[in-house]
N, C-alpha and C positions, 0 to 999 in steps of 0.2 A: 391284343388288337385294340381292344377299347381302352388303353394307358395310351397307344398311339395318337388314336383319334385326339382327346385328351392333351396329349401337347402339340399337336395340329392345332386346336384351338387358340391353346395360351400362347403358342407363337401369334396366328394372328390380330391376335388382340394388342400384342405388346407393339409388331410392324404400324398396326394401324390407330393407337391412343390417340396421336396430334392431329387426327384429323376432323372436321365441322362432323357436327351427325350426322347428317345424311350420308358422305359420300363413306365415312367409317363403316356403316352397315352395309354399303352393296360391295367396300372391298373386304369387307371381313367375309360377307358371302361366295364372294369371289377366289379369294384363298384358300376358302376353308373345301369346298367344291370341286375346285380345279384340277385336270388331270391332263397330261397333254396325251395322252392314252385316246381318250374321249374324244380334247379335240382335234385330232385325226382323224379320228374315225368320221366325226360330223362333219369335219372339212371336206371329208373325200366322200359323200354320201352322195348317192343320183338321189333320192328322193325327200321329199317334202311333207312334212304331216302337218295337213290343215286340221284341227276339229271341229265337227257339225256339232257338239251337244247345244245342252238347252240353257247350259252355262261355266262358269271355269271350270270344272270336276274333268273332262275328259281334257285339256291341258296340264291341269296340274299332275296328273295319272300318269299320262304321256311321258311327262318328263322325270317323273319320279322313279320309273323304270329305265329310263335313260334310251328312252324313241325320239325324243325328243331333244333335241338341246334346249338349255337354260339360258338366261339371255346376257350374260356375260358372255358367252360362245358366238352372241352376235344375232340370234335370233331373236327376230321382230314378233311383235303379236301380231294374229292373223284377224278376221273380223270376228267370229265367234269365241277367241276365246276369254272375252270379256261380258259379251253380251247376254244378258239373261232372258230369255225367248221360253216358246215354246218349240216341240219341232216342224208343227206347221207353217210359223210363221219363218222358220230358219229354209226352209224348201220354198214356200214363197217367195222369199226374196230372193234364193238363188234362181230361181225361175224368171226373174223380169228384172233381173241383173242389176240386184240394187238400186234401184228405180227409187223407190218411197223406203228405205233406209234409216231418212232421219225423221219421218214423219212420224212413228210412234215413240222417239225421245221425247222427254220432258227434261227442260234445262230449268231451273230455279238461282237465277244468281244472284238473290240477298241470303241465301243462309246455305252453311255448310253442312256437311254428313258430321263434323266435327259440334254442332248448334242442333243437329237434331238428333242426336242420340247422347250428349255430353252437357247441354245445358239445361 
């Protein structure tokens, strides 16, 4: 099994060389992932899984057992599964229905996550 996985890979690597970085790693992710097994199944699902957590861990969780689709499958992020909260403030907000949402961001745009951990 793991000789298969193994040239799963080195196929997609060899399909995807000629292309810019960025789009080479979401289609190497995409290849390497993909099952049309899966997406059937997610095509033909009635339900939805939003995550309440306090930050990405109950997305990433989700999908890694495959509750979830991945977002080559076409699944969009939801609002928490990015957001780093507590759970008060995540009940909060769904309570006054996102009302004051963007009142506790902090946007800083002279320097990046790339300038504050990198330089």
């Amino acid at each position: 099994m793991l000789k298969l996985l193994h040239i799963k890979k080195l196929i997609c690597k060899v399909l995807t060389c000629l292309m810019p970085y960025k789009q080479r790693i979401l289609y190497r992710e995409a290849l390497y992932w993909f099952s049309f097994a899966d997406y059937f199944r997610f095509k033909n699902a009635n339900y939805h899984i939003v995550s309440l957590g306090s930050n990405c861990l109950p997305r990433g969780l989700t999908t890694a057992i495959k509750l979830k689709p991945r977002r080559f499958y076409g699944e969009k992020s939801c609002v928490f599964d990015l957001y780093i909260s507590n759970i008060k403030r995540n009940i909060e907000l769904i309570e006054n229905d996102f009302t004051r949402y963007a009142d506790s961001m902090k946007v800083n745009l002279t320097s990046t996550l790339f300038d504050k951990y990198f330089c």
